[in-house]
C-alpha positions in Angstrom: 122.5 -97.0 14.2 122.9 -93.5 13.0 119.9 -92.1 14.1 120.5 -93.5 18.0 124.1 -92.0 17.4 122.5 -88.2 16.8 120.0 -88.4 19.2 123.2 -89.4 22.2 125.1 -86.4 20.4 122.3 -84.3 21.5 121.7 -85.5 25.2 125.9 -85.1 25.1 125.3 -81.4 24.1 122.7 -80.9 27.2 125.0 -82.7 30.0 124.7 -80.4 32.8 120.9 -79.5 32.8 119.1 -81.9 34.9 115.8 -81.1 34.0 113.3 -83.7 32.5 112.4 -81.5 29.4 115.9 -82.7 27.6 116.6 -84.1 24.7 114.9 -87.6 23.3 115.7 -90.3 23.2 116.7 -92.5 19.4 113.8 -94.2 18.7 111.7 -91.2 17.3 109.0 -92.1 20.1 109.1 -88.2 21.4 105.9 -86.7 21.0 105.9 -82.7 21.7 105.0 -81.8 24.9 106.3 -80.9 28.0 106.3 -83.0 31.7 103.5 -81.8 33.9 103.6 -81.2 37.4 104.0 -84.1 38.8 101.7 -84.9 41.4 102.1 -86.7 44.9 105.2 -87.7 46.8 107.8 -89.9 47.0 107.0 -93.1 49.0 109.0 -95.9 50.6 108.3 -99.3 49.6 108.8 -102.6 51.1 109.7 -104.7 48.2 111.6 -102.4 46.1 115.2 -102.3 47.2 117.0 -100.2 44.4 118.9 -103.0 42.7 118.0 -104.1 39.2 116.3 -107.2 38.0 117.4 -109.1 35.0 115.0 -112.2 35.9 111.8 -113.5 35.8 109.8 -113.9 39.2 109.4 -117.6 37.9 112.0 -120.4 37.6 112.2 -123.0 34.7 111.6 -122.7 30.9 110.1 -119.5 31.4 110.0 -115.9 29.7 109.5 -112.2 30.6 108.2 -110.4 27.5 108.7 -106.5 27.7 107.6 -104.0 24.9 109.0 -100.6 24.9 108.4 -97.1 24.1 104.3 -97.3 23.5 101.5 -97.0 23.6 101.5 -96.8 19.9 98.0 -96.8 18.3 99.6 -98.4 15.0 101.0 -101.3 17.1 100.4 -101.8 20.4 96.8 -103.3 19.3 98.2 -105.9 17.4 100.7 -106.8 20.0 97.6 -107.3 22.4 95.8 -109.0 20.1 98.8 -111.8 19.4 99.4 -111.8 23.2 95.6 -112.4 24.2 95.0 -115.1 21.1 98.2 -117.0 22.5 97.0 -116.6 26.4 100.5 -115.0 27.1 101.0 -112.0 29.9 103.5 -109.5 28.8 105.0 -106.2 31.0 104.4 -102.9 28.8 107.1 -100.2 29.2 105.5 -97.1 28.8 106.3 -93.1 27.8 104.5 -90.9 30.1 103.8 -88.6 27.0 102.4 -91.6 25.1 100.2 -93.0 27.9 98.6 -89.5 28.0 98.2 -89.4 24.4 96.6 -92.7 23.9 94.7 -93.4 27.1 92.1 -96.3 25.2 95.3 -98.1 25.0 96.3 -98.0 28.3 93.4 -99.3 29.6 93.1 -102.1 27.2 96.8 -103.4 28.5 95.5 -103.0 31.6 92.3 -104.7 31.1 94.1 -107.7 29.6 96.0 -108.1 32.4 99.4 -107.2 31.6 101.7 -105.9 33.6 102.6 -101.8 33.5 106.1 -100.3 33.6 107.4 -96.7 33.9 110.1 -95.7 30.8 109.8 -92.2 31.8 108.0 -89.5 30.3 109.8 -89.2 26.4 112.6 -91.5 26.5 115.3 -89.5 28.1 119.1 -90.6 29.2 118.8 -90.4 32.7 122.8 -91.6 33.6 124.0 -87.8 34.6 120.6 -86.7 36.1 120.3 -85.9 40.0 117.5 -87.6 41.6 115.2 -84.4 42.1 115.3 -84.4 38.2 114.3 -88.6 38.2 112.0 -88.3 41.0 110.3 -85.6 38.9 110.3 -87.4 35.5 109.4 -90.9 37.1 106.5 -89.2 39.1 104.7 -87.5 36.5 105.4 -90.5 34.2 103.3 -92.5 37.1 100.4 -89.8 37.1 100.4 -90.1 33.5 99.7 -94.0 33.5 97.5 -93.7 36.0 95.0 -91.0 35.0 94.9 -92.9 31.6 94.1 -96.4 33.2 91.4 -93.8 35.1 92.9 -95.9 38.3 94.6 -93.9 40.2 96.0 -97.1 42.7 97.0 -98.8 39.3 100.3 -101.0 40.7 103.1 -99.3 38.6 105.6 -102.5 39.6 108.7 -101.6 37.2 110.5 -98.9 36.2 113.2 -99.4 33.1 116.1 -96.6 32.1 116.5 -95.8 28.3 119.1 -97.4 27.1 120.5 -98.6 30.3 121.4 -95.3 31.4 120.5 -96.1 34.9 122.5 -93.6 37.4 120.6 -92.8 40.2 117.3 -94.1 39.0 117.1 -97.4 40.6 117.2 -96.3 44.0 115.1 -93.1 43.4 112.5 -95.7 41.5 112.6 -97.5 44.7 111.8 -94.9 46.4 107.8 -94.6 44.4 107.5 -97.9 44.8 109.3 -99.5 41.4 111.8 -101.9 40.7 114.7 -101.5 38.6 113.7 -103.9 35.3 116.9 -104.3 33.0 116.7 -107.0 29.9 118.8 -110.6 29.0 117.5 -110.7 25.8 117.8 -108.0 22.9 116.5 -109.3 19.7 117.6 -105.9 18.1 114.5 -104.7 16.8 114.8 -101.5 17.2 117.8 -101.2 14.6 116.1 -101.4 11.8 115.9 -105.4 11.6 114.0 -107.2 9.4 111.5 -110.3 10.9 113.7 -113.1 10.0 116.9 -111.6 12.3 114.7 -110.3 15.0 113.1 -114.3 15.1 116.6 -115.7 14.8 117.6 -114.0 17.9 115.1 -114.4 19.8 115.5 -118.5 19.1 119.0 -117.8 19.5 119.0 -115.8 23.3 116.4 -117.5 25.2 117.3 -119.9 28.7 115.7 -120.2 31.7 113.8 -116.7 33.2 115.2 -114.5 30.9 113.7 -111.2 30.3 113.4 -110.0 26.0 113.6 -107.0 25.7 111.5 -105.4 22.1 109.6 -102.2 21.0 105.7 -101.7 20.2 106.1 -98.0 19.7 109.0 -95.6 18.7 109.0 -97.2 15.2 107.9 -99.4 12.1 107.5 -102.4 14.6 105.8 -105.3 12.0 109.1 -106.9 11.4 108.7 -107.1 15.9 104.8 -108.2 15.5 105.8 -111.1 12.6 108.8 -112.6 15.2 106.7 -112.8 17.9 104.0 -114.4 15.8 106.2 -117.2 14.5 108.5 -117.2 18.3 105.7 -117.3 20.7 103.8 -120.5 19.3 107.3 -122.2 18.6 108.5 -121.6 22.6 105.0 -122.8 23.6 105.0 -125.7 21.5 108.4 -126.2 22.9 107.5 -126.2 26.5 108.2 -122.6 27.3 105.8 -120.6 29.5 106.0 -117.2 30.7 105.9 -115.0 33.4 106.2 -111.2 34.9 109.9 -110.5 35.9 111.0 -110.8 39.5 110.4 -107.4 42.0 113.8 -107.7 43.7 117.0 -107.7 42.6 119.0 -110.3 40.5 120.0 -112.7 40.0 122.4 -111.2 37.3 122.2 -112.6 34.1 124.8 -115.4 33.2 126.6 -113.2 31.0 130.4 -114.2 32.5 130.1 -116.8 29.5 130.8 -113.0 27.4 133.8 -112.7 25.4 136.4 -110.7 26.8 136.6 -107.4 25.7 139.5 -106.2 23.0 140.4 -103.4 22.0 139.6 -103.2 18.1 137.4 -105.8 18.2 134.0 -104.5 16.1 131.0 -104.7 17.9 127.3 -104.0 17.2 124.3 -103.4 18.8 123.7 -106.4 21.4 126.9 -107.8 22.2 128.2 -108.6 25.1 131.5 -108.5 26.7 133.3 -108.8 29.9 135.6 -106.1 31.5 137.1 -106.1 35.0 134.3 -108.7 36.7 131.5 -106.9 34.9 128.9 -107.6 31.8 128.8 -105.0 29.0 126.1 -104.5 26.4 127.2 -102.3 23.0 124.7 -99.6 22.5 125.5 -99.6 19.0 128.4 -100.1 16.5 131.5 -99.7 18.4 135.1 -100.6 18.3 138.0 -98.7 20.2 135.7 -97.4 23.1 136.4 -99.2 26.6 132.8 -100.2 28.4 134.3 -99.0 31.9 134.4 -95.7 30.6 132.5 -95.1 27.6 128.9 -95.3 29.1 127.3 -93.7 26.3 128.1 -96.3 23.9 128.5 -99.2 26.3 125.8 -100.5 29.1 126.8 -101.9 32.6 124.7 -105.2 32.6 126.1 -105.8 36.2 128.3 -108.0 37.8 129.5 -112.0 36.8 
């Protein structure tokens, strides 16, 4: 997508400053502002390890529902809306810049009982960053959260990377207490999508405690709302439940069934492919870049 392509060319460009004032991220969800002092220190945790869940905390036909990149005040309310008609608990990634800029909507996730996830403070790639620059970032992201919910013990259980772009994060989210939340399921939506390829792929990827991964901020997110209207009644109907992801690592995702990769294959957004014992997920349209070593356009799913 062309304009996640720019937006990597520009976090390319500022390799080298580690600071958590660089560029944004692609999905336009980068409000201005700066990161405030973050406040407190970094804590040890007894769950938390540092490795990076891809699971739900439930077994069976179950789901973990994330949305990313919100608060939004144009669709975060209709998410919670659909989720609270259809008695379903979702996790809610949020920007630290939107939780301070919409705090009504932080406490109404909060006081519908979902769950509350750090996606750092405007969406940055955090792959090349040292972990003074994360722990800064992922601490005033927390403070933000948490003087919106106007709790400040609000449990902040997960922590997910943009676009992957883990690096050092995982441990240093360990570290304040979060867990490493990665995704099975990418229904796309963030590519421009319309609702009947977003509800095709959500039929499509779903097993057993996967985690979806979708937007209710950073974009036009009504093609996301009309999947999960028709997807959420169909997986009940069909048996499904769903649950909060898992709080230690793994298992990994059963992504060794992934296609090889080949050079000059075309890929897209989504796929998957397997490379020397690990799972790869395409970023975006790719075709001659290798996933060991092109980590902006490929991410390390772990490995099979």
């Amino acid at each position: 997508m062309s304009t996640r392509a720019l937006a990597l060319l520009l976090v390319l460009a500022a390799v080298g400053t580690a600071s958590p004032a660089r560029a944004a991220g692609p999905n336009g969800s980068t409000p201005a502002g700066s990161i405030p002092a973050a406040a407190g220190s970094a804590r040890a945790a007894a769950g938390p390890t540092g490795d990076i869940v891809y699971a739900t905390r439930g077994d069976g036909r179950v789901l973990a529902l994330t949305f990313d990149d919100g608060p939004s005040p144009d669709w975060t309310p209709q998410v919670l809306d659909l989720l609270r008609q259809r008695k379903v608990r979702a996790t809610f990634c949020l920007l630290g810049s939107q939780a301070q800029a919409h705090p009504d909507l932080v406490r109404r996730i909060v006081a519908d009982g979902h769950a509350v996830c750090n996606h750092t403070w405007k969406h940055d790639y955090l792959a090349d960053w040292t972990p003074e620059a994360v722990r800064a970032d992922l601490s005033a992201t927390s403070a933000a959260i948490r003087a919106a919910a106007g709790d400040p013990a609000l449990p902040i259980r997960y922590f997910r990377a943009p676009y992957a772009g883990w690096g050092v994060s995982p441990a240093v989210a360990a570290e304040l207490g979060m867990t490493a939340l990665a995704w099975t399921m990418d229904p796309r939506d963030w590519d421009g999508s319309g609702a009947e390829a977003i509800t095709a792929r959500l039929r499509a990827q779903a097993y057993p405690t996967a985690v979806a991964l979708s937007h209710d901020g950073g974009g036009w997110r009504q093609p996301t709302l009309d999947a999960y209207t028709v997807m959420i009644p169909e997986w009940q109907g069909g048996g499904w439940g769903f649950d909060l992801p898992a709080v230690t690592g793994g298992p990994y995702p059963p992504a060794c069934t992934a296609p090889a990769w080949r050079a000059h294959d075309t890929h897209v957004g989504g796929d998957r492919v397997s490379r020397g014992g690990r799972v790869y997920q395409a970023n975006w349209w790719t075709t001659l870049e290798d996933p060991r070593t092109a980590w902006w356009v490929w991410s390390d799913l772990g490995p099979c």
